[in-house]
C-alpha positions in Angstrom: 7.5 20.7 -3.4 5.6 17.9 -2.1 6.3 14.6 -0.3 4.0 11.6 0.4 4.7 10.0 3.8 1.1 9.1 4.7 -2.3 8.3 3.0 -3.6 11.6 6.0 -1.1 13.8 3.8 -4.0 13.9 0.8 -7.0 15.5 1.9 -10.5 13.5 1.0 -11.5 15.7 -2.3 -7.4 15.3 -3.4 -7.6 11.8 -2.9 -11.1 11.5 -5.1 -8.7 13.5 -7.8 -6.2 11.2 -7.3 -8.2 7.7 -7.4 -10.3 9.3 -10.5 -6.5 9.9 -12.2 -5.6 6.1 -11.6 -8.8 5.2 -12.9 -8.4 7.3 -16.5 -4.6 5.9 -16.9 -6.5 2.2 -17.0 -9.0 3.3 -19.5 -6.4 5.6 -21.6 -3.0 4.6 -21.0 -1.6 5.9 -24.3 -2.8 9.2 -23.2 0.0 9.3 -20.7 2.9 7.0 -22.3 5.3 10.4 -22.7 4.3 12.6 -19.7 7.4 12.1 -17.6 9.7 12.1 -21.1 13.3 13.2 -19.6 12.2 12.8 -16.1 13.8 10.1 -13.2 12.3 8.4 -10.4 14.8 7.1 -8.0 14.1 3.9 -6.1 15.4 3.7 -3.1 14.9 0.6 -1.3 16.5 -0.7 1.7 14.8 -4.2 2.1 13.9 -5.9 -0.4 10.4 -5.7 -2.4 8.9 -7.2 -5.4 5.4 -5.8 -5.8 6.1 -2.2 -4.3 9.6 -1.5 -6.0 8.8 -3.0 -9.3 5.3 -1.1 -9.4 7.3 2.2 -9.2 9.6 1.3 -11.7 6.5 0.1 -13.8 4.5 3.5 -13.2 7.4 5.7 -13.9 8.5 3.7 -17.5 4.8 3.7 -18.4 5.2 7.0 -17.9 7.8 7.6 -20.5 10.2 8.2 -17.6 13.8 6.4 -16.6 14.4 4.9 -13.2 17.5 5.0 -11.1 18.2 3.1 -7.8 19.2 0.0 -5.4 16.9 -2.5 -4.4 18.9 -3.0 -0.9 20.9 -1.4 1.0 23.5 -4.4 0.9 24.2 -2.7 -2.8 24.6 1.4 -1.7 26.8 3.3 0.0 24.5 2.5 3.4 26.4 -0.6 3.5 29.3 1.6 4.4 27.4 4.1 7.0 25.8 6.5 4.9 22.9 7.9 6.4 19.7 8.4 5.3 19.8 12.6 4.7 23.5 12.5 2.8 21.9 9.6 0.3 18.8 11.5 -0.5 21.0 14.2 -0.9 23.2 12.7 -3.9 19.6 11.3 -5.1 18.5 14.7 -5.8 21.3 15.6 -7.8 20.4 12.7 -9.9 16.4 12.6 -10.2 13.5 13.9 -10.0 11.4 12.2 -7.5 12.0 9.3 -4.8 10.3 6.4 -3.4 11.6 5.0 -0.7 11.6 2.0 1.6 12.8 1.9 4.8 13.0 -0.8 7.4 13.3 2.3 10.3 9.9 3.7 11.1 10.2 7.9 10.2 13.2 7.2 7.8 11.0 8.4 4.9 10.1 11.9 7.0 14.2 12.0 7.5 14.7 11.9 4.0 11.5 14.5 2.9 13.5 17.2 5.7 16.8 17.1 3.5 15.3 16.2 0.1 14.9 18.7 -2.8 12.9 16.8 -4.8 9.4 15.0 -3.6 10.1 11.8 -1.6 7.4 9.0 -1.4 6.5 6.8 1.6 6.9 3.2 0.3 6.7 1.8 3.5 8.7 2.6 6.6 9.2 -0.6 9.0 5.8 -1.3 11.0 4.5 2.3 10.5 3.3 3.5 6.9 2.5 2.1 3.5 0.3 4.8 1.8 0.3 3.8 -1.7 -0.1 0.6 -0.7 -3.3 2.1 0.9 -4.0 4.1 -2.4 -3.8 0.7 -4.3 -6.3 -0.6 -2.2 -8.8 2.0 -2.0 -8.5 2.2 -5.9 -9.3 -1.4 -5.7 -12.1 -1.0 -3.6 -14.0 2.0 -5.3 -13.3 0.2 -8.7 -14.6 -3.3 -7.9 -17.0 -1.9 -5.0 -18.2 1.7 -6.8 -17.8 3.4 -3.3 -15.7 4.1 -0.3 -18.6 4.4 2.4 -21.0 1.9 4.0 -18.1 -0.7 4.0 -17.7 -3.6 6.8 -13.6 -4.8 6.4 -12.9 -7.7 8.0 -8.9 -7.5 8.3 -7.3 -10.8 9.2 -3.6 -11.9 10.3 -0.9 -9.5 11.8 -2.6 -6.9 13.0 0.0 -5.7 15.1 2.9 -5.3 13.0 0.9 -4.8 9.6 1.7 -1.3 8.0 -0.8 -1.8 5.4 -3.5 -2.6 8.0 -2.6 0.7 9.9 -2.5 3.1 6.8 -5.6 1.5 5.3 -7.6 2.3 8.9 -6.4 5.7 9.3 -8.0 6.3 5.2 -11.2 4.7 5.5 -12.0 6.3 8.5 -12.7 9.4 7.1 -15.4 7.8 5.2 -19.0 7.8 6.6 -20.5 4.4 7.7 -17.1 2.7 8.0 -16.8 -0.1 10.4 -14.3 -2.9 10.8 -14.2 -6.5 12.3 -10.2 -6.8 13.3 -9.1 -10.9 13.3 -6.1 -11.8 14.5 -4.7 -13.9 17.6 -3.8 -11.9 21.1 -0.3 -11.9 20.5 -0.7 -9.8 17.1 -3.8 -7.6 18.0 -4.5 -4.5 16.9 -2.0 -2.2 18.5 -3.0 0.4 21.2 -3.2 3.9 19.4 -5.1 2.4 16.6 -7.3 1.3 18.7 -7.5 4.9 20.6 -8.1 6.1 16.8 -10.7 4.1 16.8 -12.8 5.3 19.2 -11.5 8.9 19.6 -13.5 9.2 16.0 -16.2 6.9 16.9 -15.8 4.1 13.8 -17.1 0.8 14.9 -15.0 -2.4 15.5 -15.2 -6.0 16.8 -12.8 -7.9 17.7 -12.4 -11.3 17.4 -9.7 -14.8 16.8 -11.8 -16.9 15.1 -12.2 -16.2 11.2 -15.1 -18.7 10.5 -17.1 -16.3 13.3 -16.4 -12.8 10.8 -17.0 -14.1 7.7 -20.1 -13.6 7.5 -21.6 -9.4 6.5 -18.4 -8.3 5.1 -17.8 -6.5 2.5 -14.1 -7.5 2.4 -12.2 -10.2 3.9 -8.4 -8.7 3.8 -5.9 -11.2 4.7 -2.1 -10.2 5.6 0.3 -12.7 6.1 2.2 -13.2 9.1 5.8 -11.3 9.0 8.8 -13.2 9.6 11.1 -10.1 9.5 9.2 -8.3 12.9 10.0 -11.1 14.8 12.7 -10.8 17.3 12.9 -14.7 17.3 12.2 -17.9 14.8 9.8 -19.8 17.6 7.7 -17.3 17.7 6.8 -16.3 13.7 6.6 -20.3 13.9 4.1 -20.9 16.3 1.9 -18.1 14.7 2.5 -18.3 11.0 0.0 -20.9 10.5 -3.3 -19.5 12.6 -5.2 -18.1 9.8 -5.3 -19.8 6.3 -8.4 -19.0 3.8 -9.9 -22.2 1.7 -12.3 -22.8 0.0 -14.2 -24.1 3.1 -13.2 -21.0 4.7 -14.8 -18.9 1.7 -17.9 -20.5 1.3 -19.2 -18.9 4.3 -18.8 -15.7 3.0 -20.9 -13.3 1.1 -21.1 -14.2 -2.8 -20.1 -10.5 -3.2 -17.4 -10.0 -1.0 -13.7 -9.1 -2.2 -10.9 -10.9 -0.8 -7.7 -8.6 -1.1 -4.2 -9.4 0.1 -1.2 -6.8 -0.1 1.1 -9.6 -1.4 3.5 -11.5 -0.8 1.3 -14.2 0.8 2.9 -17.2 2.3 0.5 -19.8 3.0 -2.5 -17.8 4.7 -4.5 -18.2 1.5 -4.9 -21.2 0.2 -4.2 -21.5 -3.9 -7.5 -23.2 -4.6 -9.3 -19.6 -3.5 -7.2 -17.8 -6.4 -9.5 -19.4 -9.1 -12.9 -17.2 -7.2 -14.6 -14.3 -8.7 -14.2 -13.0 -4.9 -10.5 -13.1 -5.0 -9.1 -9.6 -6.0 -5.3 -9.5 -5.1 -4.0 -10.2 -8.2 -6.0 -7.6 -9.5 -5.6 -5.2 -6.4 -1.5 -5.4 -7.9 -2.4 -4.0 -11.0 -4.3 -1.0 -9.6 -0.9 0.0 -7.6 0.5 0.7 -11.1 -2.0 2.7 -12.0 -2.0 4.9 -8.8 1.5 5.3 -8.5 1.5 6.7 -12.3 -1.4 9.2 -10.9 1.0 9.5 -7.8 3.8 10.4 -9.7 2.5 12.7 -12.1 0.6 14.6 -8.9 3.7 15.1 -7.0 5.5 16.1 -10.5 2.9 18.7 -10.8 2.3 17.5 -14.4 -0.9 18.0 -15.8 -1.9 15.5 -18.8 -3.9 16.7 -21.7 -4.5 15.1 -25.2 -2.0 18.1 -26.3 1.0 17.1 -24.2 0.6 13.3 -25.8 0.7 14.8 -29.4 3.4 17.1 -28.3 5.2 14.7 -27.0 
């Protein structure tokens, strides 16, 4: 048995397998409508999610599978002190696999040491979000055709940004990586990342003014600016507004460059950018169904052939 907790849990050859996966369930998704027939992902979420929860759910009824769950914690027995290891206890009774969301940093590791079925990472406070990473490599090597020679610009809250993290600790295993980090003082880039950086020698910049990076990247990736790390209102307000992508903003950019956004944005992009060829986040959701399916079916251990659909 296997658990996700971080994208550094797939080596680089399993994550090619697992990307290439993704990318045949969008060209053949009938080919994989009954794989998880009788199977039962259970969604465990305890703060809320649109994108992340519903794309699991999405993946594992694509999939021919059934999904069982909470969407908060205000709806579990966690509301009346469960912990974390006694509820993924009475989840593996009832299914087969687990995503999980957490707003504790290491409650998805908590979970993996009592589980008995595979538990999945869907983001554990300010830590980890590796499939949202996997969605966004999937989107990169899709709409980009590679994972190397890349210069990401990544823009916003820096500090507290989970996706931010996990996507640095992937793309640094790829050669001729380098990234430009925007984002005011107060929400830098925190410390260790930073010692990852340079302990593996992958090139960075960094910088407060956006207008200054656009130019040379390959991706401009925007996060918005999260109210719920905040320990008080003044300060999300004061920094909510620094960065917000136009049209203005845009047209100093590369004609080729992909803007990407792990959703939900707020006000950081502007809607008048959504209408660009260069704007890829709506797109860049659609790819996490498609990975979580090949997610799913990896941890599963099921292998899908043309027999198992007409078997099915």
């Amino acid at each position: 048995m296997r658990h996700l907790m971080s994208p550094m849990d797939l080596s680089v050859e399993e994550l090619y397998d697992l990307l290439d996966l993704a990318s045949d369930i969008e060209k053949n998704p009938d080919k994989y409508s009954t794989a998880c027939k009788g199977k039962k992902l259970a969604s465990a979420f305890y703060e809320p999610s649109t994108r992340t929860r519903l794309s699991f759910e999405a993946a594992m009824l694509n999939l021919g599978g059934s999904v069982i769950g909470f969407p908060s914690q205000d709806v579990s027995s966690v509301s009346k002190g469960e912990s974390v290891a006694d509820t993924i206890r009475i989840l593996s009774c009832y299914a087969d696999i687990c995503a999980m969301r957490h707003p504790k940093e290491g409650a998805p590791m908590v979970a993996a040491q009592y589980s008995g079925i595979p538990v999945i990472n869907a983001g554990d406070g300010g830590h980890q979000h590796p499939t949202q990473t996997l969605t966004d490599l999937l989107t990169i090597r899709s709409l980009k055709g590679r994972l190397d020679n890349l210069t990401i610009g990544l823009c916003g809250d820096l500090k507290f940004g989970r996706t931010v993290h996990s996507l640095i600790n992937a793309l640094i295993r790829y050669p001729n990586v380098s990234f430009v980090m925007i984002s005011p003082p107060e929400l830098k880039l925190p410390g260790y990342m930073i010692e990852i950086l340079e302990k593996t020698g992958v090139k960075y910049t960094q910088t407060v003014k956006l207008d200054d990076a656009m130019d040379g990247l390959d991706i401009l990736y925007m996060t918005r600016v999260q109210r719920e790390r905040f320990f008080n209102e003044e300060d999300y307000v004061r920094m909510k507004d620094f960065y917000i992508l136009n049209k203005e903003k845009l047209s100093l950019a590369p004609e080729d460059m992909l803007v990407m956004h792990p959703l939900p944005r707020v006000n950081e992009i502007a809607v008048d950018v959504d209408d660009d060829p260069r704007a890829v986040y709506f797109k860049q959701a659609q790819y996490g169904v498609y990975v979580r399916m090949a997610l799913i079916l990896t941890l599963l251990g099921i292998e899908v052939t043309s027999e198992v659909k007409e078997n099915a």
